[in-house]
Every structure is written in C-alpha cells, then in structure tokens.
C-alpha positions as a Markdown table, in Angstrom:
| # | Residue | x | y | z |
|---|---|---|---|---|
| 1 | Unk | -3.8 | 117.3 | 48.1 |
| 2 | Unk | -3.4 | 117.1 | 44.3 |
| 3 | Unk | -6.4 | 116.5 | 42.5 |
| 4 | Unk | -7.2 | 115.6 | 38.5 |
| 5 | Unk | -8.3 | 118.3 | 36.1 |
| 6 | Unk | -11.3 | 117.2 | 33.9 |
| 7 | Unk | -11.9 | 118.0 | 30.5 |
| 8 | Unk | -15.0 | 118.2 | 28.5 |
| 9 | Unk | -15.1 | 118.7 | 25.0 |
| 10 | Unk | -17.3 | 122.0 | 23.8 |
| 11 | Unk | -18.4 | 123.7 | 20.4 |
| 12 | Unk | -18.8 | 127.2 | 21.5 |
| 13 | Unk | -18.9 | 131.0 | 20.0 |
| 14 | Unk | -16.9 | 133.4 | 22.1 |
| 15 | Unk | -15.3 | 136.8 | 21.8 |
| 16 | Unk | -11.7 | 136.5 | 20.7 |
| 17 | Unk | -10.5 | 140.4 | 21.1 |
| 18 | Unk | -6.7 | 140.8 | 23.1 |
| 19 | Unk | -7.4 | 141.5 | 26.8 |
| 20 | Unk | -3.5 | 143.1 | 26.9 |
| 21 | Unk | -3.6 | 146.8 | 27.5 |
| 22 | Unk | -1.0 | 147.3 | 24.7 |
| 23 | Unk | -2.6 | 145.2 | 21.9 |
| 24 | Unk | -6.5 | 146.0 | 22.5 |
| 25 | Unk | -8.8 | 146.9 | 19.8 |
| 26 | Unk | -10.5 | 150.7 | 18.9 |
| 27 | Unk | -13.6 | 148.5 | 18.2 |
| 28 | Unk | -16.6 | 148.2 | 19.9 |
| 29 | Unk | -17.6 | 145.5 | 18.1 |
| 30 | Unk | -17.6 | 141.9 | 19.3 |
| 31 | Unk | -14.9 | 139.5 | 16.9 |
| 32 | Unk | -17.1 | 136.5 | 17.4 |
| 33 | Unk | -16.1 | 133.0 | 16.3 |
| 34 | Unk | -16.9 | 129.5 | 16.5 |
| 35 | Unk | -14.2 | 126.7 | 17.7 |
| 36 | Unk | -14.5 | 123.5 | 18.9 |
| 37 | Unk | -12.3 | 123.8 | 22.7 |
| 38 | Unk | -11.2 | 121.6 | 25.5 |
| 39 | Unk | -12.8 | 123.6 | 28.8 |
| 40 | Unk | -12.0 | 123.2 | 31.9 |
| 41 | Unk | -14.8 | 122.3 | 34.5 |
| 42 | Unk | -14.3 | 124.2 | 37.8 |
| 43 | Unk | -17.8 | 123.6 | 38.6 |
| 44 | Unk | -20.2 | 120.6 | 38.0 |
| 45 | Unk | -24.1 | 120.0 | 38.6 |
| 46 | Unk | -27.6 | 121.8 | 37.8 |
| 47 | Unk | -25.9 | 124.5 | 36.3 |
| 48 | Unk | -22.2 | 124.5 | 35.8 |
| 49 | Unk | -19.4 | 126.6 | 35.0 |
| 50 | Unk | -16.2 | 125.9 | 32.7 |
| 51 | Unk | -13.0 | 127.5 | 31.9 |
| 52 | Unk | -10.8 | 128.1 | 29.5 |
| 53 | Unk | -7.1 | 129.9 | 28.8 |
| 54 | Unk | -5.4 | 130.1 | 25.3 |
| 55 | Unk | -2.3 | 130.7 | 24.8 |
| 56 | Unk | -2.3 | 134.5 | 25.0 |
| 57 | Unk | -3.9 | 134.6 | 28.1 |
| 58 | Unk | -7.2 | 135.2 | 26.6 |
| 59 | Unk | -9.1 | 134.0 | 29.8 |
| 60 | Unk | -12.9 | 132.6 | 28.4 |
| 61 | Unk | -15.5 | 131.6 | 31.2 |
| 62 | Unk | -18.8 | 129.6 | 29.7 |
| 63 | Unk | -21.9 | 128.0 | 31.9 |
| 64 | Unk | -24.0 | 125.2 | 30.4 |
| 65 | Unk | -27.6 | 125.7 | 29.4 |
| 66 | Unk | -29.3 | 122.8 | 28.2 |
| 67 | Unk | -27.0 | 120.9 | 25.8 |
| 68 | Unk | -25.4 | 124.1 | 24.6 |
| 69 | Unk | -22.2 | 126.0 | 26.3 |
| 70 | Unk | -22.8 | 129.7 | 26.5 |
| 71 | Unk | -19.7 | 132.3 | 26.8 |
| 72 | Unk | -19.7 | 134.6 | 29.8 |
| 73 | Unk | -19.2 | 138.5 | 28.0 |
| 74 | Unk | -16.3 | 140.3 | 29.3 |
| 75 | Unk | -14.6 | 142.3 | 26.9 |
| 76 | Unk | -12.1 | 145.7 | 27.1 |
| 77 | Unk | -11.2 | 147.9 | 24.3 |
| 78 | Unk | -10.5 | 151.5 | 23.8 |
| 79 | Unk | -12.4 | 154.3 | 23.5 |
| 80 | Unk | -10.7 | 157.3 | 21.0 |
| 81 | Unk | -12.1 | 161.0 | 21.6 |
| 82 | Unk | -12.0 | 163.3 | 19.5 |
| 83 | Unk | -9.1 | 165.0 | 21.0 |
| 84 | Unk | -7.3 | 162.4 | 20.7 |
| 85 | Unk | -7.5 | 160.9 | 24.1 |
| 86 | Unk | -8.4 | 157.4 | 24.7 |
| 87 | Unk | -10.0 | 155.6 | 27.7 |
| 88 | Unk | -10.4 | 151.6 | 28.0 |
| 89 | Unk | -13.9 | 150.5 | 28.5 |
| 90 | Unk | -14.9 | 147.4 | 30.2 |
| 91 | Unk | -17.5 | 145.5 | 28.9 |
| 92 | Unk | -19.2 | 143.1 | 32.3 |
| 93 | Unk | -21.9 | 141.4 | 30.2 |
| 94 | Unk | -21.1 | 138.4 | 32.5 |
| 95 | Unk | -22.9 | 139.9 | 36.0 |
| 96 | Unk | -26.1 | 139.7 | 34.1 |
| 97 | Unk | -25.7 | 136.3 | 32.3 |
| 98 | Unk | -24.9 | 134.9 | 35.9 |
| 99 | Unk | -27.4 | 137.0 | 37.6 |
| 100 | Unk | -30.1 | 135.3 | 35.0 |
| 101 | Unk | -28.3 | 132.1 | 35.4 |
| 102 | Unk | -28.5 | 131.7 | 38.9 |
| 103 | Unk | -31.3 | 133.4 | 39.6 |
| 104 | Unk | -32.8 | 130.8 | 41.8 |
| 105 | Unk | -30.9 | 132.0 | 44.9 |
| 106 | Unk | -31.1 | 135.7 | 45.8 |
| 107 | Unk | -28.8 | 135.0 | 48.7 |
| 108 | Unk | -25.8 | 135.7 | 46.2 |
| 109 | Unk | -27.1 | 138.7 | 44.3 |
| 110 | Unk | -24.8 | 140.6 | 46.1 |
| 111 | Unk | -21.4 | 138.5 | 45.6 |
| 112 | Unk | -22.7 | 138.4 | 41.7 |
| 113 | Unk | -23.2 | 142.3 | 40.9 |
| 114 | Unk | -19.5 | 142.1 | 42.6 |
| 115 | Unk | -18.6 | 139.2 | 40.7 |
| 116 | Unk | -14.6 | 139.1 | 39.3 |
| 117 | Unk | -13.7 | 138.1 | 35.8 |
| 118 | Unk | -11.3 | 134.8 | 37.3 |
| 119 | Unk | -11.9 | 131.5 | 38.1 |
| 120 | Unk | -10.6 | 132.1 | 42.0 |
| 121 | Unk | -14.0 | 134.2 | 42.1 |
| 122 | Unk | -16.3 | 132.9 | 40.1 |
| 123 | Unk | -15.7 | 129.1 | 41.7 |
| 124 | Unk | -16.4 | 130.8 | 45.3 |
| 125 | Unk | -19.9 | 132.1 | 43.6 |
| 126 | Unk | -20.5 | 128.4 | 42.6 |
| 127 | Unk | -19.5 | 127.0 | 45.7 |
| 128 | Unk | -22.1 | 129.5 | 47.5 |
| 129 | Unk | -24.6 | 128.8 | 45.0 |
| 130 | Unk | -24.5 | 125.1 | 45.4 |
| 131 | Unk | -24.7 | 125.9 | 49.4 |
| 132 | Unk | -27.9 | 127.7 | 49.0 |
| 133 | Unk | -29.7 | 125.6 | 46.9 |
| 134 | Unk | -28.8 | 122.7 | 48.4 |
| 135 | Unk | -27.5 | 120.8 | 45.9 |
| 136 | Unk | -26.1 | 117.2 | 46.8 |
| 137 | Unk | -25.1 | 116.1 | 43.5 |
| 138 | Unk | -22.9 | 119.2 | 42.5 |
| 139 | Unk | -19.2 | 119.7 | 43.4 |
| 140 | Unk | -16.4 | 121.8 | 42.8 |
| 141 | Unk | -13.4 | 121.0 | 41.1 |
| 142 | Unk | -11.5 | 124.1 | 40.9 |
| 143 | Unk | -7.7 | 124.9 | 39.3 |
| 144 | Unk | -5.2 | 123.7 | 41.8 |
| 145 | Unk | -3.0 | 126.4 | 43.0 |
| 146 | Unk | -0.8 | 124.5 | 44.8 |
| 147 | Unk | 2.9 | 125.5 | 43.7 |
| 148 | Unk | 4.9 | 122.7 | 45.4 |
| 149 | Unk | 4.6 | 119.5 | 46.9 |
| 150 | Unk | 6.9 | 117.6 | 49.0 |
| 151 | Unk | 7.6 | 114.0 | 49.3 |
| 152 | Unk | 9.8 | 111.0 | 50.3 |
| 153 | Unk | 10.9 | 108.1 | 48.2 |
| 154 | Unk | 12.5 | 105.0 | 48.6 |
| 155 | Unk | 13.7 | 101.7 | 46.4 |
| 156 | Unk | 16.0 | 99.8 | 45.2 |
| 157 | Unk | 18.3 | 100.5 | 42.3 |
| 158 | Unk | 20.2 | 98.4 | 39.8 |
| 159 | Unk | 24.1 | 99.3 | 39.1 |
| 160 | Unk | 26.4 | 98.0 | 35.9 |
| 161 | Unk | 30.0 | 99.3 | 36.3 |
| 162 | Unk | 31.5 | 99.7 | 32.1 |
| 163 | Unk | 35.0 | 100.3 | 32.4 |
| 164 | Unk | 37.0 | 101.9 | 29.6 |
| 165 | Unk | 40.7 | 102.1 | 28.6 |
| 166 | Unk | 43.1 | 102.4 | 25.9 |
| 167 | Unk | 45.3 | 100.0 | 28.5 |
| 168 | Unk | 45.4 | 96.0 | 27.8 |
| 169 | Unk | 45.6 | 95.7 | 31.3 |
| 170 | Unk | 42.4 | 93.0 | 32.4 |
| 171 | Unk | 41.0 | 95.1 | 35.2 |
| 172 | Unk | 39.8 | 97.2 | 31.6 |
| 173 | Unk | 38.1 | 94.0 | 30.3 |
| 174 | Unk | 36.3 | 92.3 | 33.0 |
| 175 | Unk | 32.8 | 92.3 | 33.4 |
| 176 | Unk | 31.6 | 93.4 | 37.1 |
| 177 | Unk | 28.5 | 91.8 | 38.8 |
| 178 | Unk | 25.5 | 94.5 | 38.8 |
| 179 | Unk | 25.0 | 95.9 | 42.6 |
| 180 | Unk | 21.6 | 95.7 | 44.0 |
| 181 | Unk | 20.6 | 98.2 | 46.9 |
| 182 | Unk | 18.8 | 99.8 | 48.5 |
| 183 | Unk | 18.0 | 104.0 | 48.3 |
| 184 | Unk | 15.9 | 107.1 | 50.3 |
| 185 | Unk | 15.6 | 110.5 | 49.9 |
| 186 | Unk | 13.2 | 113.0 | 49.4 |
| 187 | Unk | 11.5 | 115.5 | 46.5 |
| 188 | Unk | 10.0 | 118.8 | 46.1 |
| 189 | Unk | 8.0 | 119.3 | 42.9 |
| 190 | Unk | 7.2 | 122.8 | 42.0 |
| 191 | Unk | 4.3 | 123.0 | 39.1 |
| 192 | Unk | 4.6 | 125.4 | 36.1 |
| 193 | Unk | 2.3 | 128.6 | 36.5 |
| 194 | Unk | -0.5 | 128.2 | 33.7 |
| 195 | Unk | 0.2 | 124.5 | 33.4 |
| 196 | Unk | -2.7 | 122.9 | 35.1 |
| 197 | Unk | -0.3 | 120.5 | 37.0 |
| 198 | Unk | 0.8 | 118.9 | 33.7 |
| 199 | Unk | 4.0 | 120.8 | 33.8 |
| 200 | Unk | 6.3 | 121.0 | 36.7 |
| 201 | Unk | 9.8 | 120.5 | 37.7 |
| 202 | Unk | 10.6 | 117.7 | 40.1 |
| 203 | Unk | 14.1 | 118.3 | 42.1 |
| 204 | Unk | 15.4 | 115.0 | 44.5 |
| 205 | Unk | 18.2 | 114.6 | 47.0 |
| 206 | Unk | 18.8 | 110.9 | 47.1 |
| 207 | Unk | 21.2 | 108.9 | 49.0 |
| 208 | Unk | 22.6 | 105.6 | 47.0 |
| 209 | Unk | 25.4 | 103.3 | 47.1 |
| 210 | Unk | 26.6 | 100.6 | 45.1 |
| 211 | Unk | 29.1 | 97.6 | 45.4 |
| 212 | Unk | 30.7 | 95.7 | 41.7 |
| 213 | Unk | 33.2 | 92.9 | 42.1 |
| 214 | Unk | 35.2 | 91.2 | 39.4 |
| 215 | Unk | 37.7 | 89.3 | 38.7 |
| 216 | Unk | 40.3 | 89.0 | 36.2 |
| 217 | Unk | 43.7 | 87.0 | 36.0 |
| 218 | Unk | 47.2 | 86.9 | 34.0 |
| 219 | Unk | 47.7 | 83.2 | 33.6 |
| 220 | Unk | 50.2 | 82.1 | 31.8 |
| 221 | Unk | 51.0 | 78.5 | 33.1 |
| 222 | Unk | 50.4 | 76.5 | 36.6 |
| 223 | Unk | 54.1 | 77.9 | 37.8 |
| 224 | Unk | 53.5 | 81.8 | 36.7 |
| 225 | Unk | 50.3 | 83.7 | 37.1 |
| 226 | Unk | 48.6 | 86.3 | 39.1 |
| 227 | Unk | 44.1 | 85.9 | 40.0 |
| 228 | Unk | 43.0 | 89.1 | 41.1 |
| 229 | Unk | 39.6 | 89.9 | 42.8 |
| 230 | Unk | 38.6 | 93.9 | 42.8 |
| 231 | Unk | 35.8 | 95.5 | 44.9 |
| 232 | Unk | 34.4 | 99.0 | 43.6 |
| 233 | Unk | 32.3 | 100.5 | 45.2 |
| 234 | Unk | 30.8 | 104.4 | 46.2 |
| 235 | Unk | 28.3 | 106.0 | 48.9 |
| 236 | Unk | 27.1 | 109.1 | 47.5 |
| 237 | Unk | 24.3 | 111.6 | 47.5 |
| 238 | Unk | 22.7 | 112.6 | 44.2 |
| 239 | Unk | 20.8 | 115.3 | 43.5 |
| 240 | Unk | 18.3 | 115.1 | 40.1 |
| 241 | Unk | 16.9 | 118.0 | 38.7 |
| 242 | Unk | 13.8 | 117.2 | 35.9 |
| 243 | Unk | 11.2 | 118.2 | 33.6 |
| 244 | Unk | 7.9 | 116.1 | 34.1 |
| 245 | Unk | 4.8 | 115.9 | 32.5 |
| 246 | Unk | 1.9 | 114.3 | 33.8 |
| 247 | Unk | -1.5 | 112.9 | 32.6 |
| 248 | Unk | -4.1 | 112.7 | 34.5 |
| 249 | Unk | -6.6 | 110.0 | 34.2 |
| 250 | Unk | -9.3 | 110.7 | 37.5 |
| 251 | Unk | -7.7 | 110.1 | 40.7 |
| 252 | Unk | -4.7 | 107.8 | 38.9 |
| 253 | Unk | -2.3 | 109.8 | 36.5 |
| 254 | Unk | 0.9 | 108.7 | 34.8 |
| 255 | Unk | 3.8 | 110.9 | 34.2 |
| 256 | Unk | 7.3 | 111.0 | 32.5 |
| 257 | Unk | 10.4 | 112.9 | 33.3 |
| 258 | Unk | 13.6 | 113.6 | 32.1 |
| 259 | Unk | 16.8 | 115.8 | 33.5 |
| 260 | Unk | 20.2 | 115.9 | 35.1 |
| 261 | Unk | 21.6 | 114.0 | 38.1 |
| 262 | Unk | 24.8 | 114.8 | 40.0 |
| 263 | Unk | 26.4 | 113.3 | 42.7 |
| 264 | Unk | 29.1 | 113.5 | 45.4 |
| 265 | Unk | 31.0 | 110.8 | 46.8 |
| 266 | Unk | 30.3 | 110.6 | 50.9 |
| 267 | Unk | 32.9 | 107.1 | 50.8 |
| 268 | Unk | 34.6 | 105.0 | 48.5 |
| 269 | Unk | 35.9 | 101.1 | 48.5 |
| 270 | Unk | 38.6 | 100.5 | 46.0 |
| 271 | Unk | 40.5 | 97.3 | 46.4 |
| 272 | Unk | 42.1 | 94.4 | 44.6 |
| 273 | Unk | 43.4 | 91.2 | 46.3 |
| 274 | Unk | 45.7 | 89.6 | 44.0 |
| 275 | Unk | 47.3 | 85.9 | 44.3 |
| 276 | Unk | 50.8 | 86.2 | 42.5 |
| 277 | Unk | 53.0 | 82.9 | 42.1 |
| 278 | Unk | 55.8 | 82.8 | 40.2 |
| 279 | Unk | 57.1 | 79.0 | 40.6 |
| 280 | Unk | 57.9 | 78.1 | 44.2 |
| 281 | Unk | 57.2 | 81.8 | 45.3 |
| 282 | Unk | 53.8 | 82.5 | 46.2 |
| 283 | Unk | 52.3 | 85.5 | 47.6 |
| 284 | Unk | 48.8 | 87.2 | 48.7 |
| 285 | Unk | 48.8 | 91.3 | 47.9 |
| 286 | Unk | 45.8 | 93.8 | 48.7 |
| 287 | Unk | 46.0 | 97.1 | 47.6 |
| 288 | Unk | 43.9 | 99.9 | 46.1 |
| 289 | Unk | 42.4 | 99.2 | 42.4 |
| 290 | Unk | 42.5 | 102.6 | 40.8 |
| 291 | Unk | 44.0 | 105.5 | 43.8 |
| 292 | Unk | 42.5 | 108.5 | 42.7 |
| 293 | Unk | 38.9 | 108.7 | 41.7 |
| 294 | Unk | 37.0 | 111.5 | 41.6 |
| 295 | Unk | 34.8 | 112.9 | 43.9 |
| 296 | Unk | 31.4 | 114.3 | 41.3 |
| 297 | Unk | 29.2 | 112.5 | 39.1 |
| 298 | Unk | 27.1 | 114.0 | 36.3 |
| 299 | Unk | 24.4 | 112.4 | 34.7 |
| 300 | Unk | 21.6 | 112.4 | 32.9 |
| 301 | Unk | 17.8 | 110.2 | 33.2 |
| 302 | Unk | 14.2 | 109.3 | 32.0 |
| 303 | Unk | 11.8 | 107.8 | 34.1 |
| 304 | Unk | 8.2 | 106.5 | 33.5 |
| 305 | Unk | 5.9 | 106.8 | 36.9 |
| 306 | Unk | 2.1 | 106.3 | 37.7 |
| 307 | Unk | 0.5 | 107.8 | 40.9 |
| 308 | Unk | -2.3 | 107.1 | 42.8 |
| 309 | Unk | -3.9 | 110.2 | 45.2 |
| 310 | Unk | -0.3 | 110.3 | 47.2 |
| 311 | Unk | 1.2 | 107.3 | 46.4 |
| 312 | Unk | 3.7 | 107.1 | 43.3 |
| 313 | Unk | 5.8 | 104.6 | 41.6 |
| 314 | Unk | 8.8 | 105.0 | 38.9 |
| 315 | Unk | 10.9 | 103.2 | 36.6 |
| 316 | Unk | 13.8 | 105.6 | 36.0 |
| 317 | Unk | 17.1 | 104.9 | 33.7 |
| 318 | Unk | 20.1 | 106.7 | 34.9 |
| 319 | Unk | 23.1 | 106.7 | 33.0 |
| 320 | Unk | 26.5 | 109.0 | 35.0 |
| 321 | Unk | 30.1 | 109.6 | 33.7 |
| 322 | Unk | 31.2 | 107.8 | 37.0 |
| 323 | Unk | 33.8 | 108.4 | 39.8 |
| 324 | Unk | 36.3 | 106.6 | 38.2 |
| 325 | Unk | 38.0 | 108.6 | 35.5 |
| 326 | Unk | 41.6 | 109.7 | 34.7 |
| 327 | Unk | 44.1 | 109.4 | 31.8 |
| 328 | Unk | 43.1 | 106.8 | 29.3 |
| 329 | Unk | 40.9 | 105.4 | 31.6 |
| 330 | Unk | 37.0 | 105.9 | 31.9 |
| 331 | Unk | 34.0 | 103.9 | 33.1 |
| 332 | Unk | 30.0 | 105.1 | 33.3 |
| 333 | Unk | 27.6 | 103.8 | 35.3 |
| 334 | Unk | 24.2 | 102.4 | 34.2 |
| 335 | Unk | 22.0 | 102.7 | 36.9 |
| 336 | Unk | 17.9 | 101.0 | 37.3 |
| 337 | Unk | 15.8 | 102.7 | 40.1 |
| 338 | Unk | 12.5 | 101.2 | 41.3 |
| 339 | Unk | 10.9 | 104.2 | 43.6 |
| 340 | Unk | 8.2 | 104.1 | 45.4 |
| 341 | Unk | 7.0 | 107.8 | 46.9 |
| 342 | Unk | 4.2 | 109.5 | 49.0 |
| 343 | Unk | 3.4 | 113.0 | 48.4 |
| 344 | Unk | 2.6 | 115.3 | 51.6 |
C-alpha cells in the first residue's frame, strides 16, 4: 500500500565530499558545513533516524539526540602512494555513532558492526531495535519502494462537439448538445526512481463513448425548405499517457497531471434525417452526415485529483483533434472526466 513521506525540518553539519568513484577527493579531511535541510524520517520514537539524498546522490543518514540532529560519518576518498598508486579508503564512523546510540540493546550489536550505509539497512536495524526494547510508541516509516501500482477507474465524462469549416453549409454552424456518459478502465502508475512517490508516470486504457445531436435547417419560405436532425457519435478506447506529481499531506495527498491521450474508434453513428419540401413535394431522407471519418484521436490533458489511502478522485480536461476531419472540414472535442479510482 502507498504510504505518505514525512518531512521534518533540520539545521545540521554534515560532510559534503563526492561519494562517486570518479570525482572523490585526495583529502583526508572532512569538508564540513552547516545547512538548514528537509530529512526524511524513516524511523520515529526514543531515538530516531532520518534521511536525506541531494541531488548528486550524496546519500546523508542523521539520528536525533536531544533537540539536535547529528550526521552519521561515512565518508570515501583516495589514498595517493608514493608510487603513484592510489587506493579508496572508507571511512565507517557511523557503526560506532549507532553502536553508542543504541547501546541499550546488545541484541543488535552484531547486525550494527555489519551495519550498511542505506536506508534499506539501516531501517531493518531500527525496526529490530524498537523490537528489543519494546517500544510501543515508535514506528517505522521507511522509503516506499514500490515501483507500480495498479488500479481501476470509473466516471462519467462531459463531451462538446466544435465543428469547423471553410463551407457555409449549416451542419458547420450548429451547436450540438454536450453528451453525458458514462466510462471504465483501468491504470498502472509507475513511480520515478529517487522521487519519493512525488514523481511518476500514470498510463490508462479507458473505454468512452459519446453521443451530440443538432439540428440545423435551410428555410427559405413555408413552400421550400429542408430541417435536418444529425446524430454523431463514437465508441472508442483511449489510451492517456502522463506526468503526475503528487503531494502528500498524511494519509490524504493531492496530485496533478498532465500528458497525451489517443484513441481508436471501436464504432461510429453518423446520420442526418432531413425533412425536404419543395411546395406540394414533401419528402423524409436519412443518410450518413459526414462518410468518412477517421479512425485515431490524439489529444492532449490536465487533471487535478486528491486521494485518500486507495481511493482517488479527478477532475481532468481533455481536449482531442476528433474523428471527424477531412478537407476544409475539422471539429475537436472538449471532453470533462469526473473519475473516481481504487488503487490495488
């Protein structure tokens, strides 16, 4: 299950040497400095443990002692011989800091003198720590690892029609009703490595239809004129494909996305019944509106969302070049989805 990353807020003095083979220092010397950064609690209670990860993959571990937030040494740098040769030396300050720290249980002292420089590791030790001391009031939060998540969703969506021509025919100038209906599908949302579940791309097959009517006439007097009434309408599956970012606010988050949509028609309706009379002649003809349409839409979207634990729901703004679009003639479609989704 997804779960909420928490935040605290920390002034704390760390080692801010490369840990990248190619860029590490010749200096044995620590390149302390003082910075005011947003850690990451993977562990919360008597004593605690926090994380943090710049942008160069700098990976910083601190514990909390008293009202201060101490930085857990590890450090690598090379070591240059006087022939010449160099060999990388791996400063493990941390095993004693958390040896000292958690000195309380000797239960662990073997999985400490072991312990790894990652927060996979170091969150186990915690989580056996809070075991041994029985602490009731301490829990672990962790990074979530998990790299997808699937889900279904379901709503109803909003469809405007705008037809566009160069023609003065009236089909071109009438305003169609906006279709309401219904839609399903389902998601898979893959989260960005390194992005905390902020970052992820969400991809969607859904399966949506709509339905506009019009109509139009050519009146010229009560003896010669022709009332038309057109139905235009497609069944098509759609597949989105967006960037979403999402913040999360304890167990309730709110997101926003944005991407590409395309879809292929599954069936079509395309008719016009037209009343003709042309003094005492009178006659009743049905035929299709516009023939030819084709069969891809692209599109593009933005949607606003808020999710609770598994449960999600989204405003989303879709506008697509249409099926209907050949010669002089053009439409889009302006589409409103209201989706509502669980998460697996």
């Amino acid at each position: 299950m997804w779960k909420a990353m928490k935040y605290i807020s920390a002034f704390v003095r760390y080692d801010d040497s490369s840990q990248k083979l190619e860029t590490l220092s010749t200096d044995s010397v620590f390149n302390y400095q003082s910075d005011t950064l947003f850690l990451l609690v993977l562990a919360i209670g008597e004593k605690s443990l926090f994380y943090f990860n710049d942008k160069n993959e700098r990976k910083k571990f601190f514990v909390k002692t008293d009202t201060a937030y101490t930085w857990l040494e590890f450090r690598k740098y090379l070591n240059k011989h006087e022939d010449g040769l160099m060999d990388m030396v791996t400063v493990n300050g941390y095993i004693i800091q958390l040896a000292k720290y958690l000195d309380d249980c000797q239960k662990i002292s073997h999985k400490i003198s072991k312990a790894e420089y990652n927060p996979e590791y170091l969150t186990s030790l915690f989580k056996d720590y809070y075991k041994c001391t029985s602490q009731t009031n301490a829990s672990i939060k962790g990074i979530n690892k998990k790299p997808l998540e699937f889900g279904v969703l379901a709503g109803a969506t909003l469809t405007n029609v705008v037809f566009k021509s160069k023609s003065d025919e009236a089909v071109y100038k009438t305003d169609f009703s906006t279709s309401t209906n219904f839609t399903f599908g389902m998601k898979i949302e893959a989260f960005l490595p390194r992005g905390f579940n902020r970052w992820s791309f969400n991809n969607e097959i859904l399966f949506t239809n709509y339905t506009v009517n019009g109509y139009f006439e050519d009146y010229i007097d009560e003896n010669k004129y022709s009332k038309s009434k057109a139905s235009v309408g497609f069944l098509h599956l759609r597949m989105s494909n967006m960037l979403r970012y999402t913040y999360a606010l304890g167990k309730f988050s709110v997101f926003v996305n944005a991407g590409i949509t395309n879809g292929m028609t599954l069936a079509r309706t395309d008719q016009v019944t037209t009343e003709i009379k042309l003094y005492s002649s009178a006659r009743t003809v049905t035929e299709e509106l516009f023939g030819d349409t084709q069969g891809w839409e692209f599109g593009f979207n933005l949607g606003l969302g808020t999710k609770w634990k598994r449960i999600s729901f989204e405003y989303r703004y879709e506008w697509g070049s249409s099926f209907i679009g050949y010669g002089n003639h053009s439409s889009a479609t302006h589409r409103n989805y209201f989706l509502l989704g669980y998460a697996f």
